[in-house]
C-alpha positions, 0 to 999 in steps of 0.5 A: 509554495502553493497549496496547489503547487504542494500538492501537485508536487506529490502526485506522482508518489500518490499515484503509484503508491495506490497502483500498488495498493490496488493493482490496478490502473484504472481503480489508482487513478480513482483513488488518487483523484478522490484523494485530491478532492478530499484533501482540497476539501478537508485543506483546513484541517491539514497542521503546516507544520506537518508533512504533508505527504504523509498526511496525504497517503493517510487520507489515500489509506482511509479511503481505501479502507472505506472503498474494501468495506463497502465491497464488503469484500474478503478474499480467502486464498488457498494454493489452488488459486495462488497465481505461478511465480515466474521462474528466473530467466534471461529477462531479469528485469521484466520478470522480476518486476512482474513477480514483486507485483504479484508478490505484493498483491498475495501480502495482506493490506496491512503488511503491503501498504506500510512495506510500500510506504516505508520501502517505496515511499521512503517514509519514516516509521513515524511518518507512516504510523501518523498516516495509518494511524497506528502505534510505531510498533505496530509499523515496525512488526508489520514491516518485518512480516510484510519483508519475511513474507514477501521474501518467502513469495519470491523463494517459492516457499509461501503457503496460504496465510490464513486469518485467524478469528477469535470468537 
């Protein structure tokens, strides 16, 4: 298979996962296409014997870490300005949909993006520590809090999580 046809391959996944990650159509299609640039440009620097989906959603998070601190952009949340949940009803589908959607973009970035690669991508612990570039543990301890948390959402039982900073 050609690099070209490889990578190609894999946009489909490329593109809902950063739809995910930025809930929205318009700034997916961005990431994804500066993803492909770079990943065409830096093709030198990929090791074959590697996968190369993961190295693919790394190079996706690193740039969308660059895009949230050039934004210089930090959202604080309290319950005043937390969307409604949808109530459960005849729709099941539809509206489920919508309140995992909106569950998902209440998680923190760190939590929702190894949730989405390892639940919706289906990549594994190691896969998804390569491409984030964090320790294994770190991945696992993230995907629980990320499944507690959003499982906490989507029962209506979620309070405002607050950062902690040490000085």
């Amino acid at each position: 298979m050609s690099r070209r046809d490889a990578i190609i391959a894999e946009i489909p996944r490329l593109r809902r996962y950063a739809r995910a990650l930025t809930g929205r159509t318009d700034a997916a299609d961005d990431l994804v296409q500066q993803t492909l640039e770079r990943a065409l440009e830096k093709w030198r620097f990929w090791q074959r014997e590697r996968a190369l989906r993961p190295w693919l959603f790394s190079i996706m998070h690193n740039l969308r870490i660059d895009t949230l601190r050039g934004e210089a952009r930090i959202e604080y949340r309290d319950d005043e300005t937390l969307p409604e949940l949808a109530q459960r009803a005849d729709q099941d589908d539809a509206l489920e949909l919508r309140d995992l959607d909106r569950a998902l973009a209440l998680l923190p970035i760190e939590q929702r993006e190894i949730l989405l690669l390892v639940g919706l991508e289906e990549l594994s612990y190691a896969d998804v520590a390569r491409a984030l570039n964090v320790p294994p543990g770190t991945v696992m301890s993230r995907l629980s809090r990320a499944r507690a948390r959003l499982k906490a959402i989507l029962a209506g039982e979620a309070t405002p999580q607050l950062k902690v900073v040490k000085s």
